[in-house]
GULONU-977557 format. One record per residue (C-alpha): residue in one letter; x, y, z. Coordinates in steps of 0.05 Angstrom, whole numbers, plus 32768, in hexadecimal, padded with zeros to 4 digits. Each point is the difference from the previous one (the first is absolute). Layout:
# residues N
AXYZ
...
# end
This chain:
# residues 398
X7F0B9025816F
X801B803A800E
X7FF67FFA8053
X80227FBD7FFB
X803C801C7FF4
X80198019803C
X7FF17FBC8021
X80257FE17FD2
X804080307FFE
X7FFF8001804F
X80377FD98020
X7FF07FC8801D
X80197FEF804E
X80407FE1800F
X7FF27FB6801C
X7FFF7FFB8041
X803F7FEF8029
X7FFD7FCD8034
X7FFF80148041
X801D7FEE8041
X7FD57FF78038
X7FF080378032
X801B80098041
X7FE97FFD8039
X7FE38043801E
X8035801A802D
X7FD58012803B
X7FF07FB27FFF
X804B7FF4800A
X800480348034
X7FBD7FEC8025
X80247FBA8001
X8046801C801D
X7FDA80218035
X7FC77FBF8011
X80467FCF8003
X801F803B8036
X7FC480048030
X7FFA7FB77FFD
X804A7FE78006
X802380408021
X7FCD80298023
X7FC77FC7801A
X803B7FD2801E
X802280398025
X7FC0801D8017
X7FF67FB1801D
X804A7FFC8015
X7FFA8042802A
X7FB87FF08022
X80237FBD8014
X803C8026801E
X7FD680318020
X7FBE7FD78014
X80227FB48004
X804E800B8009
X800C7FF38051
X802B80328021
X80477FE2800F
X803080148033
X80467FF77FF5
X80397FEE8033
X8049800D7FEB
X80407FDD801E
X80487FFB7FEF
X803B7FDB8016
X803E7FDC7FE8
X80327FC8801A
X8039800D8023
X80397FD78015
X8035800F803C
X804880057FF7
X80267FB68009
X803580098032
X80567FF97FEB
X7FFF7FC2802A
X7FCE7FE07FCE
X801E800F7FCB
X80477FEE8013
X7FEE7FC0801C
X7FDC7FE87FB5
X7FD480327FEB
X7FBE7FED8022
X7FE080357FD5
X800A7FE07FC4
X7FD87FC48019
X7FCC80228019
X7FFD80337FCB
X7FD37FF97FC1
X800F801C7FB2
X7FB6800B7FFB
X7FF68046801F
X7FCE7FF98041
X7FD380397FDC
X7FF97FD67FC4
X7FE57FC58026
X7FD88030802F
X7FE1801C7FBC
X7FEF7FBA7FE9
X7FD87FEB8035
X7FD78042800C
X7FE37FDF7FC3
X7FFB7FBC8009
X7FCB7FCA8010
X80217FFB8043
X7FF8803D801E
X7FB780097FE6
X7FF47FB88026
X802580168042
X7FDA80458005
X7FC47FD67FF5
X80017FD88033
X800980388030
X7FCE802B7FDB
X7FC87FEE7FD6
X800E80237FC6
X7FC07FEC7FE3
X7FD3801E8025
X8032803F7FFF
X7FF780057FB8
X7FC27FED7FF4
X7FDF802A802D
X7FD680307FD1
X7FE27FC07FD9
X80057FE97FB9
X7FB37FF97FF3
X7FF1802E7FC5
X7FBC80128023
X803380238033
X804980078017
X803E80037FD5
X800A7FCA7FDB
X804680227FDF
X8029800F8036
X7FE27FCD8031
X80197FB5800E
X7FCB7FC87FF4
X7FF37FDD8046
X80117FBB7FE1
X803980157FD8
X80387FCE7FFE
X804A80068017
X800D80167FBC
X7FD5802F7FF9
X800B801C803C
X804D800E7FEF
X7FEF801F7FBB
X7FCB8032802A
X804680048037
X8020801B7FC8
X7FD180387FEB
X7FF380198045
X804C7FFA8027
X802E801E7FCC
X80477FFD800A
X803980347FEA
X804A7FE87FFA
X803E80247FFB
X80377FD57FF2
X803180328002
X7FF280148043
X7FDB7FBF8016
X7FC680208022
X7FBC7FE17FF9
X7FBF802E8002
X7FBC7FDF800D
X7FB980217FF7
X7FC97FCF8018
X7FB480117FEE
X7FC97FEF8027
X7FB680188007
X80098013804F
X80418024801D
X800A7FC98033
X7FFF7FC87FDA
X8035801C7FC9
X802E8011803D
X7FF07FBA8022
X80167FE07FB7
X803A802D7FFD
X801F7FEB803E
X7FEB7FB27FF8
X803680147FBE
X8032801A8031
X7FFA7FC6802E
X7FFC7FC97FC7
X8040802A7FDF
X80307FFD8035
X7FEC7FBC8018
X80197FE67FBD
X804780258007
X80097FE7803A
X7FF77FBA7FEF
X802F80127FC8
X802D8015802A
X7FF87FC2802C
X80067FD37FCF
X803E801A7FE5
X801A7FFF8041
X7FE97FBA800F
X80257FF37FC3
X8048801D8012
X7FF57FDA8044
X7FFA7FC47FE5
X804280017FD4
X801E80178038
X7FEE7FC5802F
X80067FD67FC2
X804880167FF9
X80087FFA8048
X7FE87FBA7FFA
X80367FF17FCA
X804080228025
X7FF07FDD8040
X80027FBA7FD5
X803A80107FE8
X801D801A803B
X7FF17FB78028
X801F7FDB7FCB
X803F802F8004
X80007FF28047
X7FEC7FB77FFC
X80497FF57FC9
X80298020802F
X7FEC7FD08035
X800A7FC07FDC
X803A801F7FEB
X801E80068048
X7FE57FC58016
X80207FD77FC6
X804880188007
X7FF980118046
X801480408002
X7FDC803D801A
X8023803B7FE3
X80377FEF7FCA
X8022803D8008
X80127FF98043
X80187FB37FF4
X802B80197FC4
X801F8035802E
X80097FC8802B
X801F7FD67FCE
X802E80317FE1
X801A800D8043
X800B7FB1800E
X80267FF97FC2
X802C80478018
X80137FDC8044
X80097FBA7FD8
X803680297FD8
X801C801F8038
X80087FBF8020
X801A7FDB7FC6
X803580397FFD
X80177FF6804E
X80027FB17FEF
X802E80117FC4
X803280278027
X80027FCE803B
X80107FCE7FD2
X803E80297FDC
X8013800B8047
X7FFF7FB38017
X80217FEE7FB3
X8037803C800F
X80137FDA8040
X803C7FD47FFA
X7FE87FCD802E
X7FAB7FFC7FF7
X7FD07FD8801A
X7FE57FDB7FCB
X7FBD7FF08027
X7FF580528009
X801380047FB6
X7FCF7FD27FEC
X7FCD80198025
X800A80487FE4
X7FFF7FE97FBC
X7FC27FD68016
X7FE3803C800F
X800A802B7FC6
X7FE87FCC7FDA
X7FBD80018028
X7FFC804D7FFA
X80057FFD7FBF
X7FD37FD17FF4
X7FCF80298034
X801280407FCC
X7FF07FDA7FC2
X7FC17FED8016
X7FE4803D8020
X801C80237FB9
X7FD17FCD7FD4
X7FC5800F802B
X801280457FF3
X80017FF67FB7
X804680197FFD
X80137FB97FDD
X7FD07FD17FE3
X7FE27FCF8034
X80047FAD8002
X7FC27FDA8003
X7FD580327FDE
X7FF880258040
X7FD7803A7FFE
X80398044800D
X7FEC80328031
X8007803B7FC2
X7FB97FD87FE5
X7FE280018042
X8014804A8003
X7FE3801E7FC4
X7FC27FCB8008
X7FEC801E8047
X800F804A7FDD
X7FCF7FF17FC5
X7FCB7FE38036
X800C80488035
X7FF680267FC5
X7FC07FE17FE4
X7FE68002804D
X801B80557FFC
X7FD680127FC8
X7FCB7FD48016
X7FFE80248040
X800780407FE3
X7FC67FF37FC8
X7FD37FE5803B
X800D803F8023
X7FF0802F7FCB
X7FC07FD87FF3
X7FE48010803B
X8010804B7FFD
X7FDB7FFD7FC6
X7FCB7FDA8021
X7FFF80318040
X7FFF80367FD2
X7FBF7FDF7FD6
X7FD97FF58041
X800F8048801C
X7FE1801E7FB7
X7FCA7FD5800B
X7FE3801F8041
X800180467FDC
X7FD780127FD0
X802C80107FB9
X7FC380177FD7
X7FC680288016
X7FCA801F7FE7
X7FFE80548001
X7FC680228001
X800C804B7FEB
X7FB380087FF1
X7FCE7FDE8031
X7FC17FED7FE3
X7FCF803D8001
X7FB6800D800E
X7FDC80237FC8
X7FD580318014
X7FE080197FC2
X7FEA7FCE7FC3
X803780167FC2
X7FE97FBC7FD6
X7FED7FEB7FCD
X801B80417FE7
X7FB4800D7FDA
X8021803F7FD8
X80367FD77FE2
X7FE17FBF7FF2
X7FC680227FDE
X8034802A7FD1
X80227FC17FEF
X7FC17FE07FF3
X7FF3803C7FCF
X803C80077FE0
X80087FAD7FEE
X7FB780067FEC
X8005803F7FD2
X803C7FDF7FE5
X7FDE7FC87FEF
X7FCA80267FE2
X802380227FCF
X80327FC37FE5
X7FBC7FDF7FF3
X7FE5803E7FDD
X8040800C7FD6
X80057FB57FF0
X7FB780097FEA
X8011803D7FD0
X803D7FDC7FE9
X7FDF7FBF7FEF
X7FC480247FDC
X802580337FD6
X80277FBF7FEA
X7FBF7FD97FE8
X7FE4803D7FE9
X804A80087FCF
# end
């Protein structure tokens, strides 16, 4: 009884709590961490440099450079219209020039004097062999083979200066020089037929507005003829002259008949046939002055006669159409002269500062750089994944 006791008096053991689940062994975790680095960090960059270093085809690189230029216009365009605004463009030349280093067009033109497909393909794409990254399939189409144009010509622009820098990769010296200068060629070809179309374009407004001035001047010239021929009369001027002088001696006349007839009527014996006829013939004068006054259009006219005033300022409205008409057609074909003699120079050109170059030594693909990019986007992306792994887990595990 007695050894009981102390079995009974001891304490019995607190129940047992429940208990959250063990973790995970931390050299598991960190065996993990280190299996995910060798397999997406270290085994893909160990594969990305044996491919630049075993696969990767040696390219050599030809640089140009060159820019558009344009000559000075002349005073004598610009005072006779301002040919250079017809012929100029508010698209800068370099723009344009920039556009089509990249275009479908180009690609095609250099093509057809080169075969770029065989240029670029020329280490293979067959995985058994070759380089299947920075080579051109054989078959590729035309799009294709501008999306591969624009990974191995790359083109540098500085609008503020508007020079244009080329570097065009090949896997021979020769041929990258031979497709540089095809770019040269294929460049200024297309300014110049900007440059002749624009021109084409300010020579025919010219002859168009030539065109229109000498219409105008014929039917200036054609008025004035019917005109004369209608009244007659070849130069008005002279005929009022003449007129205005008539009706002078009329009144000079009519003034001598006057005072021969206050002489015969102071006589005290006059003949009344010599007074008759003097009177006779002041009446006639002034019936001479009357008339040659209404055709003046000094007094209004009988018969609804046309005056000679009318006629007047009728053959000045007609010399002064014909004037400017003469004058317009003249300055058209200044302007017209002056769009043909721009026309046999050449207003935009091509300059070359940098002719294309022969590589001599194989700088690309620049192995050293490519493979630390590949390592630094791959490590990158190894540890977002890792600490989007932690993240998740510690939240599941809360």
């Amino acid at each position: 009884m007695a050894e009981s006791l102390p079995a009974l008096t001891q304490p019995k053991p607190p129940p047992a709590k429940a208990r959250r689940p063990a973790l995970r062994p931390a050299g598991r975790r960190h065996r993990r961490v280190v299996v995910s680095f060798l397999a997406c960090v270290l085994l893909p960059l160990i594969l990305a440099g044996w491919y630049l270093w075993a696969r990767a085809a040696d390219q050599y690189a030809s640089t140009l450079a060159f820019t558009v230029r344009s000559e000075e216009q002349t005073p004598s365009l610009d005072f006779l219209g301002g040919l250079s605004d017809l012929t100029g463009s508010r698209t800068p030349d370099t723009d344009i020039l920039y556009s089509y280093l990249q275009s479908q067009g180009l690609v095609a033109a250099v093509a057809a004097e080169l075969d770029l497909r065989a240029i670029w393909s020329r280490p293979g794409i067959d995985w058994r062999g070759g380089d299947p990254v920075f080579a051109l399939d054989p078959e590729a189409p035309i799009e294709d083979l501008v999306d591969h144009w624009r990974r191995k010509v790359k083109v540098f622009y500085d609008g503020g200066t508007g020079l244009i820098e080329l570097r065009v990769l090949a896997f021979t010296p020769d041929e990258a020089t031979a497709i540089a200068d095809q770019i040269v060629a294929k460049s200024s070809y297309m300014i110049n037929a900007l440059s002749d179309a624009a021109r084409e374009d300010a020579i025919a407004y010219a002859r168009q507005e030539v065109d229109l001035t000498l219409t105008r001047l014929k039917a200036a010239r054609r008025a004035m003829t019917e005109f004369r021929n209608r009244h007659q009369i070849v130069d008005p001027g002279a005929e009022m002259e003449a007129r205005v002088g008539l009706l002078g001696e009329l009144q000079s006349q009519l003034v001598e008949a006057q005072l021969e007839l206050d002489m015969l009527l102071a006589r005290p014996a006059r003949n009344q046939v010599q007074t008759a006829n003097a009177e006779l013939k002041i009446a006639t004068i002034e019936r001479r002055i009357e008339a040659e006054r209404a055709r003046l259009g000094l007094i209004a006219p009988e018969g609804g006669e046309e005056v000679f005033a009318g006629i007047i300022g009728r053959f000045e409205e007609l010399a002064v159409e014909r004037e400017f008409a003469e004058a317009t057609h003249r300055a058209a074909l200044a302007r017209f002269d002056a769009a043909q003699a721009e026309a046999r120079r050449q207003s935009r050109y091509l300059a070359a500062h940098v002719q294309p170059t022969r590589a001599e030594t194989a700088r690309y693909p620049e192995r050293g750089l490519l493979l630390a990019c590949v390592g630094l986007f791959l490590a990158l992306g190894w540890a977002i994944a890792v600490l989007s792994a932690y993240a998740v887990r510690d939240r599941g595990s809360g």
